[in-house]
C-alpha positions, 0 to 999 in steps of 0.5 A: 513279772515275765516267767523269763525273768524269775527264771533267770533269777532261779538259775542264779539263786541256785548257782550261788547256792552251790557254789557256797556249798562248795567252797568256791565262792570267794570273800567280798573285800568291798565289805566296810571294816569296823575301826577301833582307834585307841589313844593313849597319852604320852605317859602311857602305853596301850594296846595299837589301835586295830581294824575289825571284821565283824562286830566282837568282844575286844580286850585292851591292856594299858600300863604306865611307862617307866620315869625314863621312858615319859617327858621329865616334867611327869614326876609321879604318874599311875593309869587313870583310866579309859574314856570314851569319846565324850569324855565318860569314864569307862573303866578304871582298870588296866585291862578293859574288854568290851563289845565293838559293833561300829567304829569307835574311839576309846582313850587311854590317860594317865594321872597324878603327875606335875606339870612343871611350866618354867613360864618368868613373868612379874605379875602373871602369865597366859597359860595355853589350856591344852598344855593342862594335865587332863584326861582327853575328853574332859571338858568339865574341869576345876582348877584350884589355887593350891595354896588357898583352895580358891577356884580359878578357872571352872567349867569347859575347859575346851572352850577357852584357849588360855587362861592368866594365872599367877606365878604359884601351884595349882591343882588340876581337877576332872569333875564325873558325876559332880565330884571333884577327881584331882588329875595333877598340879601346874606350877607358874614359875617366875617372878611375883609382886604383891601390893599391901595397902592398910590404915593406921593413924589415920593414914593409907599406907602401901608396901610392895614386896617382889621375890621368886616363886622358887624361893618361896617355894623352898619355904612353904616346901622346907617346913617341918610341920608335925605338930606344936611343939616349942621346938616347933615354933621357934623354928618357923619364926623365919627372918631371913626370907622377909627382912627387906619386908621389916626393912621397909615396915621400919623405914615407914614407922621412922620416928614413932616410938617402940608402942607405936611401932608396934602397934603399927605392924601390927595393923599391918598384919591384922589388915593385909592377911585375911583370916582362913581355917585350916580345914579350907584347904585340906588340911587339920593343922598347918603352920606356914612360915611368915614368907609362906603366909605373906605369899598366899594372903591367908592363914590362921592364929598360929600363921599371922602370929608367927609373921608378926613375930618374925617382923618384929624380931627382924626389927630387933625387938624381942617377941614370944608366942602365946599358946592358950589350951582349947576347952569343950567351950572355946578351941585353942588359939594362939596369939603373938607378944612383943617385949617393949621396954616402958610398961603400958598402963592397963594393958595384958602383958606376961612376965618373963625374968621381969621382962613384960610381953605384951599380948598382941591379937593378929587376927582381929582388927582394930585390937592395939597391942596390950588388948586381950580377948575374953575367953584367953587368960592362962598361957603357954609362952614360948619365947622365940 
């Protein structure tokens, strides 16, 4: 290199040197800032998003607005969190501190709320996905019926922009690190239709029913559930929300007589509710009235014998529940009876005041009124 030049080169050296030393030397504004953007969802508030110097260590603070200062469709809300741009969750605290050494984005969520979708259809609506409660960057998601725990919608939810759902409740679910994380509940209001099609005598025969998701919902949700109790039962044995249904079950049997009758609700039952445990939506014991049980397709001994009895009462005969005690062998159960007025010649009944209750099996099919199954002998009836 020409000596000129390194002398040049030593002379500039030396002149920024001092001038450092002497505090002459101004800041250099062409420096590239680091940006920190927080994103926090309508139900909470956060730290502002800022813009950094230098690399450091940054603590952001975040807390759930009051109910009167969120949108009123988030009844119940609480901080989920704070998530990185793909999704990770960072911390589930509200006071978060990390180091920011390059531009970063960081999101605030919220979550146990309901998102209420006053959405009217008669037979199932398109709900657009990002209208779903869940944290931003979430992408692995469930969704659930809540009524039947089955799973509607799994998968990446950013990768479909609606998805059909039936009128009805539906929990959302965030999945980390394989584990399903509730984040809230969608409800579908409007209108619903089911189609029920069994066999009896040979025959195909369909029934249609309609009604609105509120009132169904004042039902499911209506309900005193604490325990088996007489009290208990007769209380569940609703008429009032299912009688077009046994107006219409009646006007299909129009001229068979009182065992036939019988026998063909029942079939009904046993053939258009399909069986499910207790425990496969959450829940040790749950008694659903017979709209509810009409409603989700399901349910146990005590759910389809409560809807067989509630039939049969709304058709004017007169029923009971049967409640046969578990043993280390056999679990408790409970079965339906239908007081008919001509004895059945070899068939299981259970006397009350020379009144014969005959037993009826609504959970297995093919079983006729009056067919026991072994195991169920000594009963608790509760006349209803």
């Amino acid at each position: 290199m020409d000596k000129s030049v390194i002398a040049i080169l030593g002379i500039i050296a030396t002149v920024t040197i001092a001038a450092c030393a002497i505090g002459i030397h101004e800041d250099d504004t062409s420096a590239e800032k680091i940006r920190l953007n927080v994103v926090a969802d309508e139900c909470v508030t956060a730290t502002k998003s800022m813009e950094l110097n230098e690399p450091q260590s940054v603590t952001l603070y975040a807390s759930v607005k009051n109910p009167d200062e969120r949108p009123s469709n988030y009844i119940y809300r609480v901080f989920d969190g704070w998530y990185d741009a793909n999704g990770k969750l960072l911390s589930i605290d509200n006071r978060y501190s990390f180091y920011v050494s390059e531009d970063t984005t960081i999101y605030a969520a919220s979550s146990g709320g309901e998102i209420i979708y006053d959405i009217k259809t008669d037979g199932g609506s398109d709900v657009t996905i990002d209208r779903f409660d869940l944290p931003f960057g979430i992408t692995s998601s469930v969704i659930r019926n809540h009524y039947t725990n089955d799973i509607v919608f799994q998968g990446d939810i950013g990768s479909v922009k609606s998805l059909h759902l039936d009128v009805g409740r539906y929990d959302l679910y965030k999945k980390v690190l394989g584990m399903e994380i509730k984040t809230g509940t969608c409800v579908v209001d409007g209108h619903y239709q089911r189609n029920l099609v069994w066999h009896y005598g040979g025959k195909e025969y369909k029934l249609s029913f309609s009604d609105s998701f509120e009132n169904t919902d004042l039902f499911i949700n209506g309900g005193w559930r604490l325990g088996w109790t007489d009290s208990q039962s007769k209380a569940m044995i609703d008429t009032r929300s299912i009688v077009n249904i046994a107006n219409d079950l009646k006007n299909k049997c129009k001229g068979l007589g009182e065992e036939d009758t019988a026998n063909f609700v029942l079939a009904f039952v046993q053939r258009c509710i399909l069986y499910q445990y207790d425990s496969n939506i959450g829940k040790t014991e749950y008694y659903k009235y017979p709209l509810e049980t009409l409603f989700t397709g399901r349910g146990d001994c005590e759910d389809t014998s409560i809807l067989y009895c509630s039939l049969m009462k709304a058709m004017g005969f007169d029923t009971a529940l049967l409640e046969f005690s578990g043993s280390i062998t056999e679990p408790g159960h409970v079965a339906a009876a239908v007081a008919l007025k001509n004895d059945l010649k070899g068939k299981s009944y259970y006397n009350d005041n020379g009144k014969h209750y005959y037993y009826c099996e609504t959970t297995n099919n093919g079983r006729k009124v009056g067919d026991t199954i072994d195991g169920y002998v000594s009963a608790h009836m509760i006349i209803v």
